[in-house]
PDB file of N, CA, C and O in Angstrom:
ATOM      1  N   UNK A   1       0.849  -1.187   0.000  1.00  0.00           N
ATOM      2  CA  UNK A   1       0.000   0.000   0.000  1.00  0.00           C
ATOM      3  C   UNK A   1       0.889   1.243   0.000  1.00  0.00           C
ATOM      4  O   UNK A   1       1.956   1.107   0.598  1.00  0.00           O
ATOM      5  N   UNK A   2       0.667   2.323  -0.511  1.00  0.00           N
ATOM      6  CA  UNK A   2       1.317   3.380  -1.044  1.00  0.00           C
ATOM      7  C   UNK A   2       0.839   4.412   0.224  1.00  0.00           C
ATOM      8  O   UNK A   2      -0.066   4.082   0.991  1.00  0.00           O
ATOM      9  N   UNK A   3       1.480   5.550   0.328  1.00  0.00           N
ATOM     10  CA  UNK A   3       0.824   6.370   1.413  1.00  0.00           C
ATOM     11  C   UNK A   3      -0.326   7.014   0.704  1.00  0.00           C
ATOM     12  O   UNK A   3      -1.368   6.958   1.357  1.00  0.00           O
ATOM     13  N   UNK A   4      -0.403   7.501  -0.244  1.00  0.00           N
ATOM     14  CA  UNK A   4      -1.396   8.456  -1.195  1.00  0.00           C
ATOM     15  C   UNK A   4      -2.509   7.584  -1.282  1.00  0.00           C
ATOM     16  O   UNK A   4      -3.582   8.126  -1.548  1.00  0.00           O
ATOM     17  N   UNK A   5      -2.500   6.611  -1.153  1.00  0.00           N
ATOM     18  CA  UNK A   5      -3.705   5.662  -0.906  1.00  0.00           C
ATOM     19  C   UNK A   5      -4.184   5.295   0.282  1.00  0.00           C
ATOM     20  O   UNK A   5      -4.950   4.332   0.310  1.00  0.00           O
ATOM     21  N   UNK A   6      -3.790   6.076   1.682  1.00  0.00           N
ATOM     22  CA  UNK A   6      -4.534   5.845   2.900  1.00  0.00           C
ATOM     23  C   UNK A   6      -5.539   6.634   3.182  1.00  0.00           C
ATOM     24  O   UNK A   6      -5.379   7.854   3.137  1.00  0.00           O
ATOM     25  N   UNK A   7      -7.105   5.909   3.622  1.00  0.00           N
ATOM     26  CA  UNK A   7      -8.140   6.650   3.689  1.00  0.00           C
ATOM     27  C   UNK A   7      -7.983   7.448   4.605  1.00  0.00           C
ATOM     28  O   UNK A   7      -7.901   6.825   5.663  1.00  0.00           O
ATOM     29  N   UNK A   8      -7.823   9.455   4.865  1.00  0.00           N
ATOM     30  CA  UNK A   8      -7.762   9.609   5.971  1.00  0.00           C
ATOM     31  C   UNK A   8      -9.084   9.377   6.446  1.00  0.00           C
ATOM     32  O   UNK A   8      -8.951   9.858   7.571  1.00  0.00           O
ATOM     33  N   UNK A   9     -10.088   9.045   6.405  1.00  0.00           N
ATOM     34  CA  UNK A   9     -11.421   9.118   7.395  1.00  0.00           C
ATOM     35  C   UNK A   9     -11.676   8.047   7.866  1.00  0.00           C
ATOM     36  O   UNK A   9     -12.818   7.599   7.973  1.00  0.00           O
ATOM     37  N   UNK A  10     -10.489   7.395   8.268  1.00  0.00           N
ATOM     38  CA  UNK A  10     -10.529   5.974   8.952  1.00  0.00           C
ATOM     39  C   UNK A  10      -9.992   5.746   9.955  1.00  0.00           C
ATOM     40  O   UNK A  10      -9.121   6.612  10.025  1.00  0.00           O
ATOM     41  N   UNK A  11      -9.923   5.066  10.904  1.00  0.00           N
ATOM     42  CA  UNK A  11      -8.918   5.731  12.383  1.00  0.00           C
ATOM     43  C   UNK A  11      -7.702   5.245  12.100  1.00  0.00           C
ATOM     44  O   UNK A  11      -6.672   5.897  12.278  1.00  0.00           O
ATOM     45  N   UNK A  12      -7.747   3.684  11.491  1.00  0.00           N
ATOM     46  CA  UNK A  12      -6.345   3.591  11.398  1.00  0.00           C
ATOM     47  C   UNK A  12      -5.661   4.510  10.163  1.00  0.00           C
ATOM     48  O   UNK A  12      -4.446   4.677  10.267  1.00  0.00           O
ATOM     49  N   UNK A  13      -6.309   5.100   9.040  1.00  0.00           N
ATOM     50  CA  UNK A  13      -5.553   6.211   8.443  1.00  0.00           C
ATOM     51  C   UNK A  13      -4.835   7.054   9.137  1.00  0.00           C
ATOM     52  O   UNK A  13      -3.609   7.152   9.074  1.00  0.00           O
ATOM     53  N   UNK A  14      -5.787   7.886  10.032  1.00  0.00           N
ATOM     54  CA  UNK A  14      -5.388   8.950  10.617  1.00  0.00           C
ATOM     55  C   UNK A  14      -4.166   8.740  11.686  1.00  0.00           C
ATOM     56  O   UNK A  14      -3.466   9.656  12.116  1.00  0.00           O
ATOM     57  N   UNK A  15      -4.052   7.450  12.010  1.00  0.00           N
ATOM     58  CA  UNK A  15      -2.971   6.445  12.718  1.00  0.00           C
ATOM     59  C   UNK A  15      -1.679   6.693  11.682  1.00  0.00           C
ATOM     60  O   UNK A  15      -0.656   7.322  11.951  1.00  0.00           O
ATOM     61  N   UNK A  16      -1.963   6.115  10.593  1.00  0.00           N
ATOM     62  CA  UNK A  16      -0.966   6.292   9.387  1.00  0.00           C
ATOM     63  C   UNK A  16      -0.437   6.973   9.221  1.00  0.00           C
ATOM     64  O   UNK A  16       0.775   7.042   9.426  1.00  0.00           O
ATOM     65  N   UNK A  17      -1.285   7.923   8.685  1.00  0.00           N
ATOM     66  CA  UNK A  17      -0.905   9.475   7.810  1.00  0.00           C
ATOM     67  C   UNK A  17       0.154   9.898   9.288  1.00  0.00           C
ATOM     68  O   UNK A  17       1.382   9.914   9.217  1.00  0.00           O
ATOM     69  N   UNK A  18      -0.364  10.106  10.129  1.00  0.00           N
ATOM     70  CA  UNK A  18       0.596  10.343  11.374  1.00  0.00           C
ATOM     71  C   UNK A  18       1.566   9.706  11.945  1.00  0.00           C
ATOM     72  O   UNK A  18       2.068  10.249  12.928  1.00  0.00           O
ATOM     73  N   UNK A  19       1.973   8.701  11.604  1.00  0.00           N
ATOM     74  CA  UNK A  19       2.774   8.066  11.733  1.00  0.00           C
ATOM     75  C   UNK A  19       4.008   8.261  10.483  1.00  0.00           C
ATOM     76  O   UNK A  19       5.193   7.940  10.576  1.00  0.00           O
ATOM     77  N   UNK A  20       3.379   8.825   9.432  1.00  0.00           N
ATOM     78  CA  UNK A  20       4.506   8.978   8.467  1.00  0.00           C
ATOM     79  C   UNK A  20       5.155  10.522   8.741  1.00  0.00           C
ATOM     80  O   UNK A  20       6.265  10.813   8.296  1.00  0.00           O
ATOM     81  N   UNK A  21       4.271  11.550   9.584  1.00  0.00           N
ATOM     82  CA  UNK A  21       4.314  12.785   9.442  1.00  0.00           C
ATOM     83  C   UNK A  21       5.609  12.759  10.959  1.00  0.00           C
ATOM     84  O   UNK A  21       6.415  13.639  11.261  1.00  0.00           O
ATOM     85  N   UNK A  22       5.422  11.745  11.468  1.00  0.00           N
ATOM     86  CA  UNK A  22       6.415  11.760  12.693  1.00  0.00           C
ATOM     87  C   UNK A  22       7.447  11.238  12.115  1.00  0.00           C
ATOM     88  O   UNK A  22       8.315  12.092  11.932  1.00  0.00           O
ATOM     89  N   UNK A  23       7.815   9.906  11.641  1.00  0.00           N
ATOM     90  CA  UNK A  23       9.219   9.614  10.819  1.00  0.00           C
ATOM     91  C   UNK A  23       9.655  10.716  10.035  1.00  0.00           C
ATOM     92  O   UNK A  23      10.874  10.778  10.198  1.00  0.00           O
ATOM     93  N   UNK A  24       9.343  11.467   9.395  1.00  0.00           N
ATOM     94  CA  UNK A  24       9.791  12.282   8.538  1.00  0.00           C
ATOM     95  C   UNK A  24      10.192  13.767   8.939  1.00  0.00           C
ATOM     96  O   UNK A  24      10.609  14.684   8.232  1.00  0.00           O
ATOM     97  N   UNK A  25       9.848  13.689  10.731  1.00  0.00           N
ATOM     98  CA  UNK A  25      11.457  14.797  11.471  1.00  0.00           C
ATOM     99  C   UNK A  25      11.976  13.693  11.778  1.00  0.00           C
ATOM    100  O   UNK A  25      12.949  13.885  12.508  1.00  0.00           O
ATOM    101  N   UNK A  26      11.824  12.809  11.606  1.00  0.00           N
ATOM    102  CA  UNK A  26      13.401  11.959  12.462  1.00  0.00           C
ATOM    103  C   UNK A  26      13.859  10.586  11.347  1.00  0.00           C
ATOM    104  O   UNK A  26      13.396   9.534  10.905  1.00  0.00           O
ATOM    105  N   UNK A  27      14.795  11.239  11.294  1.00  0.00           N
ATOM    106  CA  UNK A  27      15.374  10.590   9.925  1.00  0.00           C
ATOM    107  C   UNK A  27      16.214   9.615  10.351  1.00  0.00           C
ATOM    108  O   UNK A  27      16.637   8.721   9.618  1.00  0.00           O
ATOM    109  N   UNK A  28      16.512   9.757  11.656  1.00  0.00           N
ATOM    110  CA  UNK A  28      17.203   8.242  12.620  1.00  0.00           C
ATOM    111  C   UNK A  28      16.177   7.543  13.063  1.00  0.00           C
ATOM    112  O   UNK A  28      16.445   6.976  14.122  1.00  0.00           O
ATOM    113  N   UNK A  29      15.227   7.380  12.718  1.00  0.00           N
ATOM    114  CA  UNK A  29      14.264   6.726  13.127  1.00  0.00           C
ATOM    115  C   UNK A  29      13.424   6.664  14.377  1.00  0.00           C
ATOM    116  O   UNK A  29      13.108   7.818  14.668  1.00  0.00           O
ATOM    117  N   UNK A  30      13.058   6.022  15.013  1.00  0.00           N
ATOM    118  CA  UNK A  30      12.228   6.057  16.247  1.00  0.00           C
ATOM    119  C   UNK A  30      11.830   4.747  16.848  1.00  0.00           C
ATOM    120  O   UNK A  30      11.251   4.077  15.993  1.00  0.00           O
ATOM    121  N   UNK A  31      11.947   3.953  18.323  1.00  0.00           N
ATOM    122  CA  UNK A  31      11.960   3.312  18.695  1.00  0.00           C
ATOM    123  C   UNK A  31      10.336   2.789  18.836  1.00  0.00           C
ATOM    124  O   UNK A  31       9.483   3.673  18.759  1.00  0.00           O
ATOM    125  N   UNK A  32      10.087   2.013  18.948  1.00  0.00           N
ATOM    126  CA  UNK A  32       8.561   1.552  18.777  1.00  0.00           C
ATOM    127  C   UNK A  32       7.849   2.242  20.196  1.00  0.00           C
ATOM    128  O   UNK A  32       6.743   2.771  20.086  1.00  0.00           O
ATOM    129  N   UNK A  33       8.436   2.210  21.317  1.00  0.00           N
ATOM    130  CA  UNK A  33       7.519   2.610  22.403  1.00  0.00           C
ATOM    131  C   UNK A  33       7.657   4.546  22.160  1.00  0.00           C
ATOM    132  O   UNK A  33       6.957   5.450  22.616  1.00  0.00           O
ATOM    133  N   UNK A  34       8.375   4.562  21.623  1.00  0.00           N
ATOM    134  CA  UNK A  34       8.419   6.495  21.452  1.00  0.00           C
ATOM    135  C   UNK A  34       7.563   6.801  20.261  1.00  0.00           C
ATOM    136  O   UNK A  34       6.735   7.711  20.246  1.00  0.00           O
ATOM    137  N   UNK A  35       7.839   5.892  19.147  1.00  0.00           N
ATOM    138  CA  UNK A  35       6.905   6.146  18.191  1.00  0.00           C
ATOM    139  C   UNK A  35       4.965   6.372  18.529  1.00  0.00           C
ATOM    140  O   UNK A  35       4.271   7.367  18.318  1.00  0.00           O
ATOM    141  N   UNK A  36       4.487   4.717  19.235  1.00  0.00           N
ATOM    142  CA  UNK A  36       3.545   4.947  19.726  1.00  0.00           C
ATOM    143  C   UNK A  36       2.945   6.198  20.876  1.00  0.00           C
ATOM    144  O   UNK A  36       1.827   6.701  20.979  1.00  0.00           O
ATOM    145  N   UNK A  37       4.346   6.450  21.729  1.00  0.00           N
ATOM    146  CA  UNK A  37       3.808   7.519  22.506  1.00  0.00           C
ATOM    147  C   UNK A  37       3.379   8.682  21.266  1.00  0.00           C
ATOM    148  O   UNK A  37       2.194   8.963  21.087  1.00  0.00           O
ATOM    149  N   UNK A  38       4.047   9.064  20.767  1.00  0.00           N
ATOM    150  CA  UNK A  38       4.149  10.014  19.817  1.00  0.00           C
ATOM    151  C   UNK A  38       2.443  10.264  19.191  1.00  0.00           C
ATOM    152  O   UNK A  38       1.714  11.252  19.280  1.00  0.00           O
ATOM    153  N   UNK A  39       2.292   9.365  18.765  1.00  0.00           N
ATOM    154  CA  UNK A  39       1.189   9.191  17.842  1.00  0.00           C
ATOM    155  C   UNK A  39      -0.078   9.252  18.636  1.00  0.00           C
ATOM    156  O   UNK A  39      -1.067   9.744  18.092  1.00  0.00           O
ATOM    157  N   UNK A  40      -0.172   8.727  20.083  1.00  0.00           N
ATOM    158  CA  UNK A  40      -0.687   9.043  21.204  1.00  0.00           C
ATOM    159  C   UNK A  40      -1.187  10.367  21.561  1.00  0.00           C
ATOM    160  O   UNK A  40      -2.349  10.660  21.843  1.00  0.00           O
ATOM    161  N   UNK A  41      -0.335  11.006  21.521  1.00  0.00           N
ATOM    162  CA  UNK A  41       0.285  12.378  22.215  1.00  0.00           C
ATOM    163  C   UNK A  41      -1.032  13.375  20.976  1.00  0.00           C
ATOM    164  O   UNK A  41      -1.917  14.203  21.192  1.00  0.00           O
ATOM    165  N   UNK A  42      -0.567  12.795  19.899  1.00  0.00           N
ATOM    166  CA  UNK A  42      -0.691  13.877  18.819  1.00  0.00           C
ATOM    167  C   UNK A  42      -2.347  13.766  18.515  1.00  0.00           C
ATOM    168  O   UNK A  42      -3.084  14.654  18.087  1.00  0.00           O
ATOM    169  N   UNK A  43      -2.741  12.151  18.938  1.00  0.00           N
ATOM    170  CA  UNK A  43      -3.873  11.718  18.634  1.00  0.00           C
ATOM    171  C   UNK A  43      -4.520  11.217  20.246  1.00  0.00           C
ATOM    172  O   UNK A  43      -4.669  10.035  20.555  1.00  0.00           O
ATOM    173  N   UNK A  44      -4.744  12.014  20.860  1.00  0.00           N
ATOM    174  CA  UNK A  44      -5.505  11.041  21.963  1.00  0.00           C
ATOM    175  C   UNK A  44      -6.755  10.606  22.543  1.00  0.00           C
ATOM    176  O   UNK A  44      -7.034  10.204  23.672  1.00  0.00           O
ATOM    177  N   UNK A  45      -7.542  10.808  21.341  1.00  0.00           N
ATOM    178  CA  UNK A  45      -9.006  10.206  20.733  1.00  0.00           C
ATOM    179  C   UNK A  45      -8.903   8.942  20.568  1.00  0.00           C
ATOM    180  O   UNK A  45      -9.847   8.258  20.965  1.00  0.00           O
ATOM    181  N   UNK A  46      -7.964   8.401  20.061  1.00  0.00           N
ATOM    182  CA  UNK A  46      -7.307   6.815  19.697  1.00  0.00           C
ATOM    183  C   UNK A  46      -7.314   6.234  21.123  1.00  0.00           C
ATOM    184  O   UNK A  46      -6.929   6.640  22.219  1.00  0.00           O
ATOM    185  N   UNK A  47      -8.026   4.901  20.573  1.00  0.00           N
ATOM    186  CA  UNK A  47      -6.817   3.857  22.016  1.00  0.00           C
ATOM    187  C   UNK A  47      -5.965   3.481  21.535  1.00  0.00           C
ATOM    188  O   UNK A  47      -5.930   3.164  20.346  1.00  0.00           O
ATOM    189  N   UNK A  48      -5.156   3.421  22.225  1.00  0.00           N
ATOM    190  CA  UNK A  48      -3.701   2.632  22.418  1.00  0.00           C
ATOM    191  C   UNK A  48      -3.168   1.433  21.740  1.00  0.00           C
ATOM    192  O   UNK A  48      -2.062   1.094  21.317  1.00  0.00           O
ATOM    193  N   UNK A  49      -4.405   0.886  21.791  1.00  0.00           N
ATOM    194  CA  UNK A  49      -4.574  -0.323  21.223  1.00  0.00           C
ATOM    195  C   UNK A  49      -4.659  -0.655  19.481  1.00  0.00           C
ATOM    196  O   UNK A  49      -4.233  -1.574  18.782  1.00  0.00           O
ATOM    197  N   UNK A  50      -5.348   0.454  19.238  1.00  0.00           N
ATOM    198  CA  UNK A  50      -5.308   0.672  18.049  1.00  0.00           C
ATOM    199  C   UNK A  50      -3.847   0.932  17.463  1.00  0.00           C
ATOM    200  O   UNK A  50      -3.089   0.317  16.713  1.00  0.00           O
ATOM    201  N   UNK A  51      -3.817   2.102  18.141  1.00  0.00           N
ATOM    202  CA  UNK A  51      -2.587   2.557  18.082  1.00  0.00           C
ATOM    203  C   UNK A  51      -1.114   1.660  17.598  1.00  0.00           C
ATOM    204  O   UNK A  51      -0.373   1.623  16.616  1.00  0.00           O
ATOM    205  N   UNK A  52      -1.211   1.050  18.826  1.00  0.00           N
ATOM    206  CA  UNK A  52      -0.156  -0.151  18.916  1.00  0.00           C
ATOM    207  C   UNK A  52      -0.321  -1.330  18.076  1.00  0.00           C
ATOM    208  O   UNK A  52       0.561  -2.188  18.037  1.00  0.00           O
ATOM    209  N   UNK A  53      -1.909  -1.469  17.083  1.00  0.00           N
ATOM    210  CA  UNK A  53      -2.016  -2.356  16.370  1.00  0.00           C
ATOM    211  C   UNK A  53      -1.173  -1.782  14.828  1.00  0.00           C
ATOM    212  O   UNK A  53      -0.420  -2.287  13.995  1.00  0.00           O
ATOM    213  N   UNK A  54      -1.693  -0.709  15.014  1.00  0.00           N
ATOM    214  CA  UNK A  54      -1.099  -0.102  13.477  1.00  0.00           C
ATOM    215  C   UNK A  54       0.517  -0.189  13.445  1.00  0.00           C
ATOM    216  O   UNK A  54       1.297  -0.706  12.645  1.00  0.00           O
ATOM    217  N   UNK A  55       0.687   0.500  14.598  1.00  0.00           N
ATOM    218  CA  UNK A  55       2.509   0.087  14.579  1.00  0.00           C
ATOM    219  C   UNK A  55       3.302  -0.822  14.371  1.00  0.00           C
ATOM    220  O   UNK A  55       4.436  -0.723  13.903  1.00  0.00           O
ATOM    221  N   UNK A  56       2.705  -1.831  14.733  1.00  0.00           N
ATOM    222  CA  UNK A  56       3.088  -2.833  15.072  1.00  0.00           C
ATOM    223  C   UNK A  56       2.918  -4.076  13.614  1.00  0.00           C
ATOM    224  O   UNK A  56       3.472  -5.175  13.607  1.00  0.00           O
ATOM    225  N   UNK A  57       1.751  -3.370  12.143  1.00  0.00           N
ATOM    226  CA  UNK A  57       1.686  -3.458  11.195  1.00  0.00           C
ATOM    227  C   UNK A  57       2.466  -3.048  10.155  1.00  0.00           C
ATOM    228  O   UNK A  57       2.529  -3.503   9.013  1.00  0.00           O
ATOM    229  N   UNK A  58       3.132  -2.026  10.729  1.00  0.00           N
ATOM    230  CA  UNK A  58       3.913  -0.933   9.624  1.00  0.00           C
ATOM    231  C   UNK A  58       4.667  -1.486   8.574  1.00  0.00           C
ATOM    232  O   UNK A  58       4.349  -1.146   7.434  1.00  0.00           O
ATOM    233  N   UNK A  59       5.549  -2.225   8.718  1.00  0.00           N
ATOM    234  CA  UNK A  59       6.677  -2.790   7.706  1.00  0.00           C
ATOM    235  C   UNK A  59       5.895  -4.062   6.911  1.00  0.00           C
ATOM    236  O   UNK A  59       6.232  -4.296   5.750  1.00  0.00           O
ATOM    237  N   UNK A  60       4.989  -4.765   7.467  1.00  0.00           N
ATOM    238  CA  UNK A  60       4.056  -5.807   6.897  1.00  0.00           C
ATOM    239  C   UNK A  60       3.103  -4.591   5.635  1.00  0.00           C
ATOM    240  O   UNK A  60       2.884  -4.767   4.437  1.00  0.00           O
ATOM    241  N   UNK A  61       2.790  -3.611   6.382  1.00  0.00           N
ATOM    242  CA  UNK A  61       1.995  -2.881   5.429  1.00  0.00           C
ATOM    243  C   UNK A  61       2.123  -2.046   4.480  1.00  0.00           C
ATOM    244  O   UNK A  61       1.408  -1.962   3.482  1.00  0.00           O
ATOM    245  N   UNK A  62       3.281  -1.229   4.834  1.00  0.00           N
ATOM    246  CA  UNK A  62       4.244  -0.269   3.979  1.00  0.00           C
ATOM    247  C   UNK A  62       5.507  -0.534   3.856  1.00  0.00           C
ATOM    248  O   UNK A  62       6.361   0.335   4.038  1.00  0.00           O
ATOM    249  N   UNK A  63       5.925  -2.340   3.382  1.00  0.00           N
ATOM    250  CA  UNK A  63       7.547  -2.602   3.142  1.00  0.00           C
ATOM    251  C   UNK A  63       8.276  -1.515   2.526  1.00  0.00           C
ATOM    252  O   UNK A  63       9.424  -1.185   2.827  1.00  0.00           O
ATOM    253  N   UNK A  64       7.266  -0.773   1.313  1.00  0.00           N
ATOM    254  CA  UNK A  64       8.424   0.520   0.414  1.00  0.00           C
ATOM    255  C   UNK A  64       8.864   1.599   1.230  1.00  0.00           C
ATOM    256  O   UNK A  64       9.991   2.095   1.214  1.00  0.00           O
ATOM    257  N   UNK A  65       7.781   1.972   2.034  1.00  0.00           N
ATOM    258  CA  UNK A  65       8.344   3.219   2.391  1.00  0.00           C
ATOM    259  C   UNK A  65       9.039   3.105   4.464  1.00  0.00           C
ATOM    260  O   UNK A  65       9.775   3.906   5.041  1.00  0.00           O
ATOM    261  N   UNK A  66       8.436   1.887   4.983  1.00  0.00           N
ATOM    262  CA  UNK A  66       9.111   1.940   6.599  1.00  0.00           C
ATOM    263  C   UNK A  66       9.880   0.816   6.622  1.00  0.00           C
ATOM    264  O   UNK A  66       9.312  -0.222   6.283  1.00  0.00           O
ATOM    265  N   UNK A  67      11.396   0.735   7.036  1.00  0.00           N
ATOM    266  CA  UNK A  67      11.889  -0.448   7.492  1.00  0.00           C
ATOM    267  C   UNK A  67      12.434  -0.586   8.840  1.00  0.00           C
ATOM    268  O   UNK A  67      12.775   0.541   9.200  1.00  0.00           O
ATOM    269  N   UNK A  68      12.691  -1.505   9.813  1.00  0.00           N
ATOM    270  CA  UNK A  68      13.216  -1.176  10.968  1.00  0.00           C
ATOM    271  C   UNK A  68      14.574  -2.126  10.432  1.00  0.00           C
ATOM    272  O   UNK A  68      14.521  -3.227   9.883  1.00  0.00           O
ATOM    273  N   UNK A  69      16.026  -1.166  10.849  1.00  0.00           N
ATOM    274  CA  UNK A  69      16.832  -1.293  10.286  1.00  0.00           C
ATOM    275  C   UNK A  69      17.931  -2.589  11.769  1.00  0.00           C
ATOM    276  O   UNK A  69      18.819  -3.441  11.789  1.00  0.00           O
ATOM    277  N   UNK A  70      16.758  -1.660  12.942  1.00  0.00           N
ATOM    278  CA  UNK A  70      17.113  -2.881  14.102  1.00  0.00           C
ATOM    279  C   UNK A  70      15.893  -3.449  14.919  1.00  0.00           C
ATOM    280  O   UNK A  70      14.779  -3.174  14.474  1.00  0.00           O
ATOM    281  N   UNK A  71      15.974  -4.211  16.066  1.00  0.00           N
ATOM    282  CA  UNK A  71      15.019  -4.521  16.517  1.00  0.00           C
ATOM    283  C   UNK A  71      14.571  -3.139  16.942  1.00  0.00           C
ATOM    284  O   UNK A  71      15.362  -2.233  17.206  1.00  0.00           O
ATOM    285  N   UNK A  72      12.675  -2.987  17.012  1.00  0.00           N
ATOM    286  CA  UNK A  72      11.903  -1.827  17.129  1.00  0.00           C
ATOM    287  C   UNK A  72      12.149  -0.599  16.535  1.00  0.00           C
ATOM    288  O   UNK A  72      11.439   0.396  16.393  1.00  0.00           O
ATOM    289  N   UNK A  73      13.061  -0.804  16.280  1.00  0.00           N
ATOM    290  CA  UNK A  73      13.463   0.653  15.530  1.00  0.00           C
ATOM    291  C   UNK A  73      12.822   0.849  14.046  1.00  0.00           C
ATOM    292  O   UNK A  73      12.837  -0.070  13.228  1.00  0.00           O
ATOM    293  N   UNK A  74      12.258   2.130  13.770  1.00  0.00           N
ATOM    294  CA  UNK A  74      11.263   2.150  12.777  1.00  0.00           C
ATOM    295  C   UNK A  74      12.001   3.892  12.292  1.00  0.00           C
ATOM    296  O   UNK A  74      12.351   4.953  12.810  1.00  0.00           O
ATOM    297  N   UNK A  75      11.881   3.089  10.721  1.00  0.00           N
ATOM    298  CA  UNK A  75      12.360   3.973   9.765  1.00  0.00           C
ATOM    299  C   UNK A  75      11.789   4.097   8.371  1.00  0.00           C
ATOM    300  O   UNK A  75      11.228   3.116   7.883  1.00  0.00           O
ATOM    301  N   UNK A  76      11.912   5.538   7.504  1.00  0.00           N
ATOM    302  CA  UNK A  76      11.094   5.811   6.438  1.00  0.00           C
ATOM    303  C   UNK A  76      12.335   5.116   5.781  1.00  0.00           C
ATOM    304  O   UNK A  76      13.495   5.095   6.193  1.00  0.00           O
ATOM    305  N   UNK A  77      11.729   4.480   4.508  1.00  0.00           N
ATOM    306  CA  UNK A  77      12.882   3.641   4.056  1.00  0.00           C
ATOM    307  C   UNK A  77      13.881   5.196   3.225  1.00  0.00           C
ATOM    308  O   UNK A  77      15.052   4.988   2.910  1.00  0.00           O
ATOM    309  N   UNK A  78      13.356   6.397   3.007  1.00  0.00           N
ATOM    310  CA  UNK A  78      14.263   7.483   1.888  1.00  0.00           C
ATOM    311  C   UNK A  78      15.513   8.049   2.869  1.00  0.00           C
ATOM    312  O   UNK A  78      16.454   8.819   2.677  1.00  0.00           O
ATOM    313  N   UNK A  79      14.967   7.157   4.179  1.00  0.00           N
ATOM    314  CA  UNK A  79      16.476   7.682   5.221  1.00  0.00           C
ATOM    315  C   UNK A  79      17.299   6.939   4.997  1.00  0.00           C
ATOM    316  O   UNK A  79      18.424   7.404   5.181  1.00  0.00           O
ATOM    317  N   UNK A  80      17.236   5.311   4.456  1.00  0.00           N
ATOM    318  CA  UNK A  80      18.678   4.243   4.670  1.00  0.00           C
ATOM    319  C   UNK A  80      19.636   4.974   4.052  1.00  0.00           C
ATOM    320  O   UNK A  80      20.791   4.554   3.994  1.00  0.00           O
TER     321      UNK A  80
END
């Protein structure tokens, strides 16, 4: 799945779209429990759960654009 193709009017979109908008100040990536806080923080209408489901999807769902280059560590792949 491409990013330009995430519904934002869906929760896990709005999970998404925000999740790409946070990798992309941090070009060293972000550890999975900072990432989720993050997305938390920015979104806290969401549960957690959700939250932590989408994350925890990322590289299964967007192999092109997120890779974690170590354990938890989560990265836009235009940083390697």
């Amino acid at each position: 799945m491409e990013i330009t193709k995430i519904n934002s009017n869906t929760k896990t979109g709005k999970i998404y779209l925000t999740i790409f908008e946070i990798l992309n100040k941090y070009p060293e990536g972000l550890q999975w429990t900072v990432l989720n806080k993050k997305v938390e923080e920015l979104n806290p209408s969401l549960h957690p759960k959700t939250v932590n489901g989408c994350v925890w999807k990322l590289v299964e769902k967007f192999p092109n654009e997120i890779y974690k280059p170590s354990k938890g560590l989560f990265r836009l792949t235009k940083f390697k």
